[in-house]
PDB file of N, CA, C, O and CB in Angstrom:
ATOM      1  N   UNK A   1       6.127  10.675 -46.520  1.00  0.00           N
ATOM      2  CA  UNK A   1       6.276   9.742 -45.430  1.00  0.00           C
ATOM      3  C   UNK A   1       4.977   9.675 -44.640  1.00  0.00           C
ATOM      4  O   UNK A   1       4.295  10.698 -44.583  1.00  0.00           O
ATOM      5  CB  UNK A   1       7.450  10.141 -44.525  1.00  0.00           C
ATOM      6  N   UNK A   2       4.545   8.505 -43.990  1.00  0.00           N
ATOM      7  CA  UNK A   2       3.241   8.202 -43.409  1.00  0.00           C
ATOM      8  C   UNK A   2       3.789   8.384 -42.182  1.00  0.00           C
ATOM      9  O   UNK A   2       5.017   8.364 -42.106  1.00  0.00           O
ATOM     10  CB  UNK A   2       2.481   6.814 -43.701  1.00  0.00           C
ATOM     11  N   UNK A   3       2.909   8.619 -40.858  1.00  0.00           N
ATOM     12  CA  UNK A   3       3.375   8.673 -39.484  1.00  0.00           C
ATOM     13  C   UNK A   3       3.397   6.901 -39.116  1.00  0.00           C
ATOM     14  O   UNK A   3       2.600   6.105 -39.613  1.00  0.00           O
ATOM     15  CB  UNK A   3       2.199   9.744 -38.420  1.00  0.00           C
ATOM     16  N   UNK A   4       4.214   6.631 -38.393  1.00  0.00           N
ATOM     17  CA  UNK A   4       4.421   5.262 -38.112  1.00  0.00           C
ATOM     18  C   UNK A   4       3.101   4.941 -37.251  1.00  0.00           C
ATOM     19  O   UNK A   4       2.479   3.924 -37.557  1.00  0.00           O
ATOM     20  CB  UNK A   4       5.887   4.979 -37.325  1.00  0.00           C
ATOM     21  N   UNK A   5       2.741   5.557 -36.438  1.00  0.00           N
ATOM     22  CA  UNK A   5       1.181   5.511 -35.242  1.00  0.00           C
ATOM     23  C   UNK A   5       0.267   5.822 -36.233  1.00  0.00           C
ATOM     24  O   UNK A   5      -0.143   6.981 -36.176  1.00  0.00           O
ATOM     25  CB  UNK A   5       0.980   6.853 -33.720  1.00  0.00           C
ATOM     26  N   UNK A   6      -0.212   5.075 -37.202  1.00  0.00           N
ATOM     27  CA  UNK A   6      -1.463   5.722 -38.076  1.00  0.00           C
ATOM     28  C   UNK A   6      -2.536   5.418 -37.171  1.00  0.00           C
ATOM     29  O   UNK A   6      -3.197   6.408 -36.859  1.00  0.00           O
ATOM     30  CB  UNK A   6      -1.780   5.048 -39.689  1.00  0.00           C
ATOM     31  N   UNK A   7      -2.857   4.452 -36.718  1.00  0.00           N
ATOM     32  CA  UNK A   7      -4.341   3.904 -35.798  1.00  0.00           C
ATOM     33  C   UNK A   7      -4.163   5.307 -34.449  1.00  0.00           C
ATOM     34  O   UNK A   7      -3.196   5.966 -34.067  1.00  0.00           O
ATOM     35  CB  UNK A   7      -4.098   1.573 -34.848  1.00  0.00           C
ATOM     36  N   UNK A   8      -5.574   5.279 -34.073  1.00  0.00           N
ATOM     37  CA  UNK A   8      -5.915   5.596 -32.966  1.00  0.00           C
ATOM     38  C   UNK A   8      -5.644   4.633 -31.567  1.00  0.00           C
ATOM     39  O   UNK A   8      -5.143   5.021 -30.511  1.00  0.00           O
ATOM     40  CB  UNK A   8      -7.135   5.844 -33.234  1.00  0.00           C
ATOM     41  N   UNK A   9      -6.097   3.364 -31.872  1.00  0.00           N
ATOM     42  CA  UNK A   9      -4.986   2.155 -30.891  1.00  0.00           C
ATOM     43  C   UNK A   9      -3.868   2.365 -30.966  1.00  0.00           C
ATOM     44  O   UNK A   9      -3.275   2.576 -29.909  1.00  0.00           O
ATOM     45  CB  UNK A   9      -4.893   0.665 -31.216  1.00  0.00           C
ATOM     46  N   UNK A  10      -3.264   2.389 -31.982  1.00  0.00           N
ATOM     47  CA  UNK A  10      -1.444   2.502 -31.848  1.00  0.00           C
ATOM     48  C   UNK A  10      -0.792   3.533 -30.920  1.00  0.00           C
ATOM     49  O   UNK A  10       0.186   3.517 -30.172  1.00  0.00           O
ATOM     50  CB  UNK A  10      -0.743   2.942 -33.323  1.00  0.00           C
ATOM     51  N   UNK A  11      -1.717   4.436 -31.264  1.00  0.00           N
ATOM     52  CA  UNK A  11      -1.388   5.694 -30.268  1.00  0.00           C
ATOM     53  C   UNK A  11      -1.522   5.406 -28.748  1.00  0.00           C
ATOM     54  O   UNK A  11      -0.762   5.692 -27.823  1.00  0.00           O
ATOM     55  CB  UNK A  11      -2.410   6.933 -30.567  1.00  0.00           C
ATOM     56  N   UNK A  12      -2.372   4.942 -28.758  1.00  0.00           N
ATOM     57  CA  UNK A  12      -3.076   4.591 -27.460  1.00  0.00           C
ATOM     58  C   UNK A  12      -1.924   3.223 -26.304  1.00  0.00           C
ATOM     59  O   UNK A  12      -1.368   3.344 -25.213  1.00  0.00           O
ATOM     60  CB  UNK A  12      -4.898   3.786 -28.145  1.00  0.00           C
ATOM     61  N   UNK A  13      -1.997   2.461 -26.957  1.00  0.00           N
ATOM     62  CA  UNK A  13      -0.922   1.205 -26.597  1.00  0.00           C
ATOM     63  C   UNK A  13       0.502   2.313 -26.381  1.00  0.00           C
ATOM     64  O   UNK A  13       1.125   2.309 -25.320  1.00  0.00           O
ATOM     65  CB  UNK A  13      -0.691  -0.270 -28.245  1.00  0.00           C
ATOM     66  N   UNK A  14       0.885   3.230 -27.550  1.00  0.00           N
ATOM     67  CA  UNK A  14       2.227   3.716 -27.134  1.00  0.00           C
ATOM     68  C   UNK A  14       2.159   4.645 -25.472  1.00  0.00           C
ATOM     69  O   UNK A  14       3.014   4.700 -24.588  1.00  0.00           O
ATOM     70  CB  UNK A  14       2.779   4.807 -28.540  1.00  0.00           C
ATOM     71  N   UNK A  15       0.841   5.253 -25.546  1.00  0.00           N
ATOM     72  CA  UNK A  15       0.610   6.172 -24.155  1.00  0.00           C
ATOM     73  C   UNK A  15       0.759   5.765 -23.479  1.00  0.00           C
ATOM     74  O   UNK A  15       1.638   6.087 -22.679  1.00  0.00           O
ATOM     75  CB  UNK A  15      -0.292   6.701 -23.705  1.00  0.00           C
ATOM     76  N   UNK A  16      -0.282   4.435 -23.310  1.00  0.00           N
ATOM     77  CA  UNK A  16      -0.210   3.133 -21.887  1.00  0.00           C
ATOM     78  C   UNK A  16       1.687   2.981 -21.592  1.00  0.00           C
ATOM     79  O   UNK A  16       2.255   3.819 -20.892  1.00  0.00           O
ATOM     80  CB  UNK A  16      -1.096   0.916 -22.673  1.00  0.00           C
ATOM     81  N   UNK A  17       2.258   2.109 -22.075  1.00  0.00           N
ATOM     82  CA  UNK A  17       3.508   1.849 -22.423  1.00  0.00           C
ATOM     83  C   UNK A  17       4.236   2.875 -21.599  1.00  0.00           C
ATOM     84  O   UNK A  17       4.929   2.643 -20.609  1.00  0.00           O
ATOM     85  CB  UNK A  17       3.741   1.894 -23.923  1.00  0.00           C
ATOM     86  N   UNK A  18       3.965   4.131 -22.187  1.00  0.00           N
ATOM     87  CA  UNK A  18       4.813   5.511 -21.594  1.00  0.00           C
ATOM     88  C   UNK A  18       4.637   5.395 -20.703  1.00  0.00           C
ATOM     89  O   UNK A  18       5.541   4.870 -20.053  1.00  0.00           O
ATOM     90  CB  UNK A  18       4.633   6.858 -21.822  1.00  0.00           C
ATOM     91  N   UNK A  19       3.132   5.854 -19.841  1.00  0.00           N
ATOM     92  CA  UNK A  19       2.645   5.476 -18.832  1.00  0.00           C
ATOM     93  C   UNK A  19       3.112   4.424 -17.885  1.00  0.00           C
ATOM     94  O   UNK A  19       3.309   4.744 -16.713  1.00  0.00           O
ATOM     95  CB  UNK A  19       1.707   5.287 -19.171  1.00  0.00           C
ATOM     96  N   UNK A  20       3.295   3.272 -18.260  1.00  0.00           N
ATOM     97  CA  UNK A  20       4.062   2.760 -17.203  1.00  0.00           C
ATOM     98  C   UNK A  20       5.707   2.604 -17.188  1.00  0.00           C
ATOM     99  O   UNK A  20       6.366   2.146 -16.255  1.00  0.00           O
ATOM    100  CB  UNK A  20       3.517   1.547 -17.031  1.00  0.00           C
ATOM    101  N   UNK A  21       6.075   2.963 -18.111  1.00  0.00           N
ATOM    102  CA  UNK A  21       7.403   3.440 -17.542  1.00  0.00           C
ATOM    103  C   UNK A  21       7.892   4.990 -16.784  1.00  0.00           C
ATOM    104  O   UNK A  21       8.960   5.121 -16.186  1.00  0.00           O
ATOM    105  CB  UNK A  21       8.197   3.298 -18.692  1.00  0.00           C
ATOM    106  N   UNK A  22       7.211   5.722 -16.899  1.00  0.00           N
ATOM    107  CA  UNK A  22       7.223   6.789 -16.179  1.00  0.00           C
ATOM    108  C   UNK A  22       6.895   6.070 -14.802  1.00  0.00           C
ATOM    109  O   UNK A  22       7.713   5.981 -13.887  1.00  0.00           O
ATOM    110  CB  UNK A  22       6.249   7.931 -16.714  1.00  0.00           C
ATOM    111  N   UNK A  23       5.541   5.544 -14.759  1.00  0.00           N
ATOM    112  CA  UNK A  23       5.261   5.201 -13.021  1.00  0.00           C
ATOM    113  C   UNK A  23       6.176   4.468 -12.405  1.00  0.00           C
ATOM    114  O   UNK A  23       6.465   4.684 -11.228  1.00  0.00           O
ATOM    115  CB  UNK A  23       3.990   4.377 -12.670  1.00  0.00           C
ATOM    116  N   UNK A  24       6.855   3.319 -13.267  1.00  0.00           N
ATOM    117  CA  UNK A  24       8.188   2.382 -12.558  1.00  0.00           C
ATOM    118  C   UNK A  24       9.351   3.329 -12.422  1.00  0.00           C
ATOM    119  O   UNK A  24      10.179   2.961 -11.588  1.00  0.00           O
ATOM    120  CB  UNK A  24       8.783   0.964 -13.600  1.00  0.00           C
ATOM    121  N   UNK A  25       9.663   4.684 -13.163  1.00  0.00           N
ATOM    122  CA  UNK A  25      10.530   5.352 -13.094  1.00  0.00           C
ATOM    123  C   UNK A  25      10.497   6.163 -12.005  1.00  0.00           C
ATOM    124  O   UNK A  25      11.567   6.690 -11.698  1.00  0.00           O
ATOM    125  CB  UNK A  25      10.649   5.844 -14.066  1.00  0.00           C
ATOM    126  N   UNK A  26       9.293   6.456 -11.174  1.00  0.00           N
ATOM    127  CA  UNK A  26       8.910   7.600 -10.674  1.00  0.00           C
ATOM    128  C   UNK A  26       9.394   6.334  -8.972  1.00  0.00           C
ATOM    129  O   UNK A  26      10.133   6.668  -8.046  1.00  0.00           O
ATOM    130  CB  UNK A  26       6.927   8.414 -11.269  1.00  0.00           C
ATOM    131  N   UNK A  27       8.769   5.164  -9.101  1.00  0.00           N
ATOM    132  CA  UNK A  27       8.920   4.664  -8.521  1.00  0.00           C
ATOM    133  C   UNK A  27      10.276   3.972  -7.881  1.00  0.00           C
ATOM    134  O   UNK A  27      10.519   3.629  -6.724  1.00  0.00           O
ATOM    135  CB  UNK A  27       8.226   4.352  -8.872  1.00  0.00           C
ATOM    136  N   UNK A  28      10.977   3.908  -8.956  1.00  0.00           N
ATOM    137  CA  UNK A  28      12.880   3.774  -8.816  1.00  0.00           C
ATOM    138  C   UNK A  28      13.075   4.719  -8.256  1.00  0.00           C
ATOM    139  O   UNK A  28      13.537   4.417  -7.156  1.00  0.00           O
ATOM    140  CB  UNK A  28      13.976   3.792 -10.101  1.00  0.00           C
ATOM    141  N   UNK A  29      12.958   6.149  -8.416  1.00  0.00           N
ATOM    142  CA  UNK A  29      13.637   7.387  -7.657  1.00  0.00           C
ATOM    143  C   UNK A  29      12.913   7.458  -6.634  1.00  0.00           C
ATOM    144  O   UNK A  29      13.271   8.494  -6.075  1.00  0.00           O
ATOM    145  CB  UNK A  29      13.707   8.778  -8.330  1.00  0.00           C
ATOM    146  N   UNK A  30      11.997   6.920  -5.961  1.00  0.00           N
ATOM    147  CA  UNK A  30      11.450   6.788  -4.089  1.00  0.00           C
ATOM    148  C   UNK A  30      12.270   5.826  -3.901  1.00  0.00           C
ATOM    149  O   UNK A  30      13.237   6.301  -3.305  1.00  0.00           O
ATOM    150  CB  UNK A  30       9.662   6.279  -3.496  1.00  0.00           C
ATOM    151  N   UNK A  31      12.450   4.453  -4.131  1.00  0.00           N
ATOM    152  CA  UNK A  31      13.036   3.528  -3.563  1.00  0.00           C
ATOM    153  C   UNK A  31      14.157   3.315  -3.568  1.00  0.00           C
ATOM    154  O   UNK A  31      14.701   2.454  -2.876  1.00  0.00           O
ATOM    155  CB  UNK A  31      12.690   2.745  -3.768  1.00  0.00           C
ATOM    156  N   UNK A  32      14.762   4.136  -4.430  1.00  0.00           N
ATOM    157  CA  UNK A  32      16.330   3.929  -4.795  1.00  0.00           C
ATOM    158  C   UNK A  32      17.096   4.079  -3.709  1.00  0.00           C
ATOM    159  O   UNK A  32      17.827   3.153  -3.358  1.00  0.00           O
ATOM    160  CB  UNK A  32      16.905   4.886  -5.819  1.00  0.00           C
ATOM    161  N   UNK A  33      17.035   5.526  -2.861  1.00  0.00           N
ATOM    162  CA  UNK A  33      17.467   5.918  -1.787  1.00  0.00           C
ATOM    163  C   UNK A  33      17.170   5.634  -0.582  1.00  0.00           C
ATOM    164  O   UNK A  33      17.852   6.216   0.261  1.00  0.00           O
ATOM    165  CB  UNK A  33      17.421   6.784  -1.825  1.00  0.00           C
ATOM    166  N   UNK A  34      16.128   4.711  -0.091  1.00  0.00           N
ATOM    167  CA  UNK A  34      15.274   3.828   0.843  1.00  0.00           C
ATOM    168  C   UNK A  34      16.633   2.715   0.766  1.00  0.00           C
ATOM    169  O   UNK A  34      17.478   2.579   1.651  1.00  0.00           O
ATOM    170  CB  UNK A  34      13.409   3.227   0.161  1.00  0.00           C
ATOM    171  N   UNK A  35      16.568   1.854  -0.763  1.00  0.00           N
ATOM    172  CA  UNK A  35      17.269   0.770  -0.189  1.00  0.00           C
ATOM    173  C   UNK A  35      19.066   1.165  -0.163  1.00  0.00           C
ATOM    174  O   UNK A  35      19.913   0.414   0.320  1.00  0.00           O
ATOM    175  CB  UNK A  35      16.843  -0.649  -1.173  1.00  0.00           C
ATOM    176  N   UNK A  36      19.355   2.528  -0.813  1.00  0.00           N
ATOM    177  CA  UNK A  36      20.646   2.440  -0.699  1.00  0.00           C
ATOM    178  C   UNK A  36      21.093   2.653   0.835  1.00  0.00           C
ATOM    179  O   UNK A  36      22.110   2.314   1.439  1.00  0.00           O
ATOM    180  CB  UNK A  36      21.230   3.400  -1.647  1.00  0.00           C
ATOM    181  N   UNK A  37      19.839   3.406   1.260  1.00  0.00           N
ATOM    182  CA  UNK A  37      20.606   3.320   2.848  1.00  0.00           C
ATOM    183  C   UNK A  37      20.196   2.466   3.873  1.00  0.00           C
ATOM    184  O   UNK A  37      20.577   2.608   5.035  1.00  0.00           O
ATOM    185  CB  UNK A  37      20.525   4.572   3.599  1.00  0.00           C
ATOM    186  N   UNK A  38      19.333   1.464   3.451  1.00  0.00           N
ATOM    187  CA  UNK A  38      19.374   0.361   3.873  1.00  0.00           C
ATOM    188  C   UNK A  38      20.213  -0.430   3.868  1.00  0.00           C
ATOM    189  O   UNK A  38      20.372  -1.216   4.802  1.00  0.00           O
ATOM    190  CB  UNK A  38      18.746  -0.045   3.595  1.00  0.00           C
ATOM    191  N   UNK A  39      21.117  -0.399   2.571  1.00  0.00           N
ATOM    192  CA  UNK A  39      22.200  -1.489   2.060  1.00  0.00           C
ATOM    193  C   UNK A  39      23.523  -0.548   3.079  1.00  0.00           C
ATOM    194  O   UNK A  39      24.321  -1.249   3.703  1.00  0.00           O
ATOM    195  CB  UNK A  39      22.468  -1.579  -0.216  1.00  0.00           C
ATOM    196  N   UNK A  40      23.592   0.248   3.127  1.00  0.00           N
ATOM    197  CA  UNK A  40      24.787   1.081   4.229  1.00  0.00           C
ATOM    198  C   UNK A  40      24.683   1.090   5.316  1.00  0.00           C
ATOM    199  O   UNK A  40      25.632   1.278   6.076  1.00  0.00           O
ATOM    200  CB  UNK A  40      25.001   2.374   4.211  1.00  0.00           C
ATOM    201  N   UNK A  41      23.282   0.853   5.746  1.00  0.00           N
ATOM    202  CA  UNK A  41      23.122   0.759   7.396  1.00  0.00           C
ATOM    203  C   UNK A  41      23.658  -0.799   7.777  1.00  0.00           C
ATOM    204  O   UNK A  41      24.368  -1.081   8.742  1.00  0.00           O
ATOM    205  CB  UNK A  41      21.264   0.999   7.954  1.00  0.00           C
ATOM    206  N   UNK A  42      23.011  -1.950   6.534  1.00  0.00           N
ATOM    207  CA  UNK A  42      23.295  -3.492   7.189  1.00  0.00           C
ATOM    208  C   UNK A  42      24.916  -3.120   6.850  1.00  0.00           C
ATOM    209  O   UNK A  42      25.670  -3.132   7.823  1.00  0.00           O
ATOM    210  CB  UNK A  42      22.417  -5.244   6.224  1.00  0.00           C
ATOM    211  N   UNK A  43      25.386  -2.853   5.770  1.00  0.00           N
ATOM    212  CA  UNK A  43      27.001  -3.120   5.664  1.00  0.00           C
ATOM    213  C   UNK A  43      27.690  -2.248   6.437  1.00  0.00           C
ATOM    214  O   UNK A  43      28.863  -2.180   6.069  1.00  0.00           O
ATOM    215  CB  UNK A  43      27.613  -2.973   4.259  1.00  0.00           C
ATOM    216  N   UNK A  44      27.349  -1.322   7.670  1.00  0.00           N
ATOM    217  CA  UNK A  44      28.317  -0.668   8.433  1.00  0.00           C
ATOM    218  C   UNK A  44      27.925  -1.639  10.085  1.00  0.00           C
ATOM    219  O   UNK A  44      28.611  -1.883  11.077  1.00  0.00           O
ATOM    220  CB  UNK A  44      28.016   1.334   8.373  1.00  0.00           C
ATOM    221  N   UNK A  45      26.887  -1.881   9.802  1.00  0.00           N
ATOM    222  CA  UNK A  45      26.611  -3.155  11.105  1.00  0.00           C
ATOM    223  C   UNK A  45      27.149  -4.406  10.584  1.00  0.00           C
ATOM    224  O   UNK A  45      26.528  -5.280  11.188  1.00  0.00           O
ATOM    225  CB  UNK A  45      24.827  -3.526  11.527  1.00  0.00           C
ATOM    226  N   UNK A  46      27.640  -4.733  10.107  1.00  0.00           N
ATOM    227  CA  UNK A  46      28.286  -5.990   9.285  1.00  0.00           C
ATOM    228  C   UNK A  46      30.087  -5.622   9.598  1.00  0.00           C
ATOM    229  O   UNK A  46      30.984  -6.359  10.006  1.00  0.00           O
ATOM    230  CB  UNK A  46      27.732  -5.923   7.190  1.00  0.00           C
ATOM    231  N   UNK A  47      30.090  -4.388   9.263  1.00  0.00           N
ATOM    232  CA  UNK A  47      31.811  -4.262   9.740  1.00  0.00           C
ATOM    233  C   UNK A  47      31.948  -3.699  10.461  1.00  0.00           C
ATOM    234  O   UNK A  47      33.154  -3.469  10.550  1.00  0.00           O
ATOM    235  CB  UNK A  47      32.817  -3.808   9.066  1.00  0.00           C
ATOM    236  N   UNK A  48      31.298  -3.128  11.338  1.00  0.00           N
ATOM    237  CA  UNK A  48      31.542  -2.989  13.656  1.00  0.00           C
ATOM    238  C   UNK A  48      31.909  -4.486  14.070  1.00  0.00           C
ATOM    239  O   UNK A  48      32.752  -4.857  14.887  1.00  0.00           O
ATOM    240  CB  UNK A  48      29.426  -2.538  14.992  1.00  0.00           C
ATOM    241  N   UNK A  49      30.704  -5.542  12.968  1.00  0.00           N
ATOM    242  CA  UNK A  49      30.729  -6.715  14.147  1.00  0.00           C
ATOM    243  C   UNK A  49      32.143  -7.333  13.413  1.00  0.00           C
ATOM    244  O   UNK A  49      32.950  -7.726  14.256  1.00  0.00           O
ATOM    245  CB  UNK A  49      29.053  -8.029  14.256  1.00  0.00           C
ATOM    246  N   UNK A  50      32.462  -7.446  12.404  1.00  0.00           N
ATOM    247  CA  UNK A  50      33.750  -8.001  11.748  1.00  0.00           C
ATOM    248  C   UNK A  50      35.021  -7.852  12.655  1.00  0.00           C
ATOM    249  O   UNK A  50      35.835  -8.713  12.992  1.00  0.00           O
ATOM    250  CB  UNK A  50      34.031  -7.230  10.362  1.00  0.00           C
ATOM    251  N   UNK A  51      34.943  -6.134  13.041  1.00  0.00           N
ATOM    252  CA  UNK A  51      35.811  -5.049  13.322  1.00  0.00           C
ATOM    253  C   UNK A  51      36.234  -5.517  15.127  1.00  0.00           C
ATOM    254  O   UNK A  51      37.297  -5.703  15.720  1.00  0.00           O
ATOM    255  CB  UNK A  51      34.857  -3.336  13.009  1.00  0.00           C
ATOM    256  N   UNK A  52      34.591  -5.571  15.575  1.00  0.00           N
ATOM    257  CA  UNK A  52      34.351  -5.474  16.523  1.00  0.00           C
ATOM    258  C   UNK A  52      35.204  -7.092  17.020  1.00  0.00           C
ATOM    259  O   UNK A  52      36.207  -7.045  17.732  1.00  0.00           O
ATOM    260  CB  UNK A  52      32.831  -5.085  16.614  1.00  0.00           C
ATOM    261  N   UNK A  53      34.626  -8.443  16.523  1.00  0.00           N
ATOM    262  CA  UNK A  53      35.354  -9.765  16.880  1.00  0.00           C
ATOM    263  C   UNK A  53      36.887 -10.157  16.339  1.00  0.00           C
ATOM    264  O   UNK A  53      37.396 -11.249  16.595  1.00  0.00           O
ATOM    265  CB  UNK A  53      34.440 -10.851  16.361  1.00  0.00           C
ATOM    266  N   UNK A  54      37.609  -9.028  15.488  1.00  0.00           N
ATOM    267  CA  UNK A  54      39.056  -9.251  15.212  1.00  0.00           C
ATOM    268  C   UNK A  54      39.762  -8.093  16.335  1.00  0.00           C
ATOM    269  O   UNK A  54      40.990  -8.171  16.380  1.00  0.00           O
ATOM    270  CB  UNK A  54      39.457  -8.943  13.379  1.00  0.00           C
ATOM    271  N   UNK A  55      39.235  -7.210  17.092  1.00  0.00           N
ATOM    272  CA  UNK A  55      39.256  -6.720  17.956  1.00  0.00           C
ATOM    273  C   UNK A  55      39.351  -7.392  19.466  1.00  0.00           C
ATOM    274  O   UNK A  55      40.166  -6.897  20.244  1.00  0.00           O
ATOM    275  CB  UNK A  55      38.447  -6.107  17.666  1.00  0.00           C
ATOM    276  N   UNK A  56      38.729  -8.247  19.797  1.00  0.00           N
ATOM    277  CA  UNK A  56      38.171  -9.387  20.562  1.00  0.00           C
ATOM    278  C   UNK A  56      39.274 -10.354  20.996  1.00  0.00           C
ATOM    279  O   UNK A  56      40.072 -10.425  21.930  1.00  0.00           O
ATOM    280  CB  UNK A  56      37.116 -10.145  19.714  1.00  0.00           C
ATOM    281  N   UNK A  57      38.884 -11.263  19.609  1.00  0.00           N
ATOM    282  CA  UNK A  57      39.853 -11.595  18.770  1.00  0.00           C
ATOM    283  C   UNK A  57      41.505 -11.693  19.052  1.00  0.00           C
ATOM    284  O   UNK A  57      42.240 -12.670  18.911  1.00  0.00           O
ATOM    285  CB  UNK A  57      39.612 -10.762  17.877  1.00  0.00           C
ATOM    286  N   UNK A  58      41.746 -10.676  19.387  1.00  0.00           N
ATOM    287  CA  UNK A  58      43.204 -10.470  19.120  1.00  0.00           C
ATOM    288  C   UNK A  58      43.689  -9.465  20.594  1.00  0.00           C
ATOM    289  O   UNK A  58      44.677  -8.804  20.913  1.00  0.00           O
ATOM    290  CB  UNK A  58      43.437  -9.567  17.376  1.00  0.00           C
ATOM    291  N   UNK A  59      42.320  -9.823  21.231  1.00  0.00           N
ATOM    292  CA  UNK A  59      42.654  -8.997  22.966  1.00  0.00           C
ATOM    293  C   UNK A  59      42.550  -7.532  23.406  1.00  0.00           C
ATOM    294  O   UNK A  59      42.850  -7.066  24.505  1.00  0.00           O
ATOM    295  CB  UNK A  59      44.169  -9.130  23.379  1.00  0.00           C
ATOM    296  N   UNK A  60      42.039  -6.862  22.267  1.00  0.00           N
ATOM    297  CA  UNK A  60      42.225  -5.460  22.668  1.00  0.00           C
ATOM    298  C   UNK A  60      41.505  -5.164  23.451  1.00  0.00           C
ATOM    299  O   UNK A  60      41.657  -4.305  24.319  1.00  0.00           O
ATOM    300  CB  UNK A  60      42.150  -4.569  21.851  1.00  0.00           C
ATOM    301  N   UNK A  61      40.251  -6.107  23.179  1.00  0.00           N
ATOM    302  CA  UNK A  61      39.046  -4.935  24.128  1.00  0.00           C
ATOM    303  C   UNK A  61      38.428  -5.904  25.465  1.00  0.00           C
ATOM    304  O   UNK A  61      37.334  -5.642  25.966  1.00  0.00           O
ATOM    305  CB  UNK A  61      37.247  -4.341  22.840  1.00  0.00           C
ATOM    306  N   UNK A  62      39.246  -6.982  25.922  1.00  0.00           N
ATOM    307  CA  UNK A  62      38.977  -7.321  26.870  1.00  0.00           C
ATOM    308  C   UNK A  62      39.539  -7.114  28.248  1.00  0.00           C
ATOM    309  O   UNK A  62      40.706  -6.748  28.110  1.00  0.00           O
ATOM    310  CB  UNK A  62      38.908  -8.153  26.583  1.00  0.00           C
ATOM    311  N   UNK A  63      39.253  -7.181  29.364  1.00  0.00           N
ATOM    312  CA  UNK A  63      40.059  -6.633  30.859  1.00  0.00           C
ATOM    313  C   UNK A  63      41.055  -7.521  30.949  1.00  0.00           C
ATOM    314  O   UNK A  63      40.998  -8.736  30.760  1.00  0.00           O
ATOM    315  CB  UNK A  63      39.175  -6.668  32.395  1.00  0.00           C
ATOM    316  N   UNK A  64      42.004  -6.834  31.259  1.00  0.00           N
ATOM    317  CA  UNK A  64      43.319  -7.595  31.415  1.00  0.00           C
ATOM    318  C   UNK A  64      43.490  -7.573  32.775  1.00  0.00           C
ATOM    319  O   UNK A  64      44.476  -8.108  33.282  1.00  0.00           O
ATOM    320  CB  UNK A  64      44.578  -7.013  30.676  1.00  0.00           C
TER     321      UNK A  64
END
């Protein structure tokens, strides 16, 4: 059997390649957790104010 990478380019193109999927990978695991709690901070301020105007809404939280 021959090695499938016979060239010295072939090798080379496969490194690059690696290379940037490691860096986009490296880069998913910083940002991943940036935007997940970004996405939990807008969607718990999204249902105070939901929470907050069926509350309103329906008289609880105003002076009687």
């Amino acid at each position: 059997m021959e090695p499938i990478l016979q060239s010295r380019s072939g090798r080379q193109n496969l490194k690059k390649l690696f290379e940037a999927w490691y860096e986009k990978r490296q880069m998913k695991n910083i940002y991943s957790p940036l935007f997940e709690g970004l996405l939990v901070l807008y969607l718990g301020f999204e249902w105070i104010q939901i929470f907050k105007d069926k509350l309103i809404g329906n008289g609880y939280l105003t002076d009687k």
